[in-house]
N, C-alpha and C positions, 0 to 999 in steps of 0.2 A: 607286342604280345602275339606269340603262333596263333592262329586262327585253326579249327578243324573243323570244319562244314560239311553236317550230315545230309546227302542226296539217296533219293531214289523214289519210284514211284507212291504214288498214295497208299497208304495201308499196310505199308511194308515193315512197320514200328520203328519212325523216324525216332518220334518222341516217347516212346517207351525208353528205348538203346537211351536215349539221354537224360533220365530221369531215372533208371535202373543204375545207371552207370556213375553218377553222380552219387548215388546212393551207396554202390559199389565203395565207391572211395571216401565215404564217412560224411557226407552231405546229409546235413539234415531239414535245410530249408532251403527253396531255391529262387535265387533275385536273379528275375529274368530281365534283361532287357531288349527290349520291341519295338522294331522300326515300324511305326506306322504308315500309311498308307499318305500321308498330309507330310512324311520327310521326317517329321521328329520324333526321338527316340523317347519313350517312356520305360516305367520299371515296375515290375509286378512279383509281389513275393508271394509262394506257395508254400506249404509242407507237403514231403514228400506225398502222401496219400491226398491230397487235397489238388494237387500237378497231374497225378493220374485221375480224377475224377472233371478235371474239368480243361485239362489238353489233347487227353486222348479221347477217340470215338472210331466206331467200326465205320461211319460213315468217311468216306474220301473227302481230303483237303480240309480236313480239322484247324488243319496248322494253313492256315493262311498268310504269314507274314515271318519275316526273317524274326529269330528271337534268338538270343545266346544268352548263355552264363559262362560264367569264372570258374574254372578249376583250378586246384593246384594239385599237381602229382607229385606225393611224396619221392624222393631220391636223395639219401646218404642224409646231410645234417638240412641241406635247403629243399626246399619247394619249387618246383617248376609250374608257374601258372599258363593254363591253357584257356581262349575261348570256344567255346565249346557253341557249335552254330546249330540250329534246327532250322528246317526248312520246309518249303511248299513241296508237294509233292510233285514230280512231274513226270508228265502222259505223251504219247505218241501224237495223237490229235492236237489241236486249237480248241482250247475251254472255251464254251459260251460264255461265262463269267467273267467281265472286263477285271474285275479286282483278282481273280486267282491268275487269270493272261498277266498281270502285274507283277504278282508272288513268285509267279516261272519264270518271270525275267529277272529278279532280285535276287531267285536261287541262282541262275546260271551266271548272273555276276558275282555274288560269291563264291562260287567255284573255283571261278576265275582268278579271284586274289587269296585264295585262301590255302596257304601252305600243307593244309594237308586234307582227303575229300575222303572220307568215309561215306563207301557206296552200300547199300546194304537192300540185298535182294530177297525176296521173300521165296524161300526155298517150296513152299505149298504150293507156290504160282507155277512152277517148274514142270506138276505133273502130264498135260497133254502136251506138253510142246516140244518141237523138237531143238528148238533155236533161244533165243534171250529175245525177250521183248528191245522193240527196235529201241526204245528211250534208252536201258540199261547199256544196250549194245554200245550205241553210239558215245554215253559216258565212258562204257571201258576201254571204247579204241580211241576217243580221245585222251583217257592220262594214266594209259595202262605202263608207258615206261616214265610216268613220273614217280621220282622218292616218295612222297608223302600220300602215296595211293594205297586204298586198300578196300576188296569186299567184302562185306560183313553179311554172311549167308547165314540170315536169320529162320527163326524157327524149327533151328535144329530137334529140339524137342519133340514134334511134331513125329509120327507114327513113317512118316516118308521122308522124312531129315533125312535122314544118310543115304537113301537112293537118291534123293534128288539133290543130295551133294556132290553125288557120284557124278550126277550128270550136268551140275556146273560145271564141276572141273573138266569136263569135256567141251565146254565152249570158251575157257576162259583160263590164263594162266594160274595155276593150282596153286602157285606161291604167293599170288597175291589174293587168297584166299582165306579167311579167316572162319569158319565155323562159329556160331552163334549161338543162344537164344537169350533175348532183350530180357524177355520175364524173369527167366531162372538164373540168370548171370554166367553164363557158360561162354568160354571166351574169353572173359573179360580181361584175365590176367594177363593174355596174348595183347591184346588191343593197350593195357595200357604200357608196356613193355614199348610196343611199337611208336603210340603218341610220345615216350620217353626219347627215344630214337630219334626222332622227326623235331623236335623242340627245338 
């Protein structure tokens, strides 16, 4: 099964994108499974409003451990099943936190095998800067000419969405740019188009 493994740093709405998007596609409960920290995977079912109350938080590194679900993207009479990866968030620095040091190494190994890596920048973080934060940076010039790449410049929604889309696509190839927002489902139909492609 394709693997698509969501990256980027904390707060960026890893798990929003995957729990909207899910939702998107006519998911109405969602069985997560969760590599624990002890090696073995367990499974944890949600409804969709019950997944945003208790995976999401404005505080960083919510999502501390690798977790996916099963999609299936409809195409002609069959289904194409996708796993669908959420991730640690990760930071320029060394966490103090041995168990989140753990989760950054867990993401960057799925990265690593996972057919396709949905980067997704949070377009608000954009305004004083003039450059991509080093973390981002470094993911897009590692698999900026791989096929199953894409950034998912979220919070388009946002009042400076589109300036500060303006000024991703000035650091970053504009093709491999997807315009977003996780909450309002804006995008979506690009993105699954794309995971149909990539399968």
């Amino acid at each position: 099964m394709t693997s698509a493994v969501i990256v980027g740093q904390p707060n960026v709405g890893k798990t929003s994108f995957l729990i909207n998007f899910a939702y998107y596609l006519g998911v109405k409960e969602l069985r997560f499974m969760i590599k624990q920290p002890a090696g073995f995977v367990s499974t944890r079912t949600y409804q969709i409003e019950q997944a945003y109350d208790q995976l999401t938080s404005t505080k960083p590194h919510k999502t501390n451990s690798i977790q996916s679900i099963q999609l299936r993207l409809p195409v002609g009479k069959q289904d194409k099943v996708i796993r669908l990866v959420d991730s640690c968030g990760l930071i320029d620095e060394i966490h103090q936190q041995e168990y989140i040091r753990k989760s950054m190494a867990e993401t960057l190994q799925e990265l690593m095998v996972s057919e396709i890596v949905l980067h997704i920048v949070d377009l608000s973080q954009l305004s004083a800067r003039q450059e991509l934060r080093r973390i981002d940076q470094e993911i897009y010039n590692f698999l900026k000419n791989r096929a199953g790449y894409k950034i998912l410049a979220n919070k388009l929604d946002l009042d400076i969405g589109q300036e500060n889309l303006n000024k991703l696509n000035q650091f970053v190839d504009k093709r491999l740019v997807v315009p977003i927002s996780a909450i309002y489902q804006e995008g979506f139909d690009q993105i699954k188009v794309f995971l149909l492609d990539n399968v």
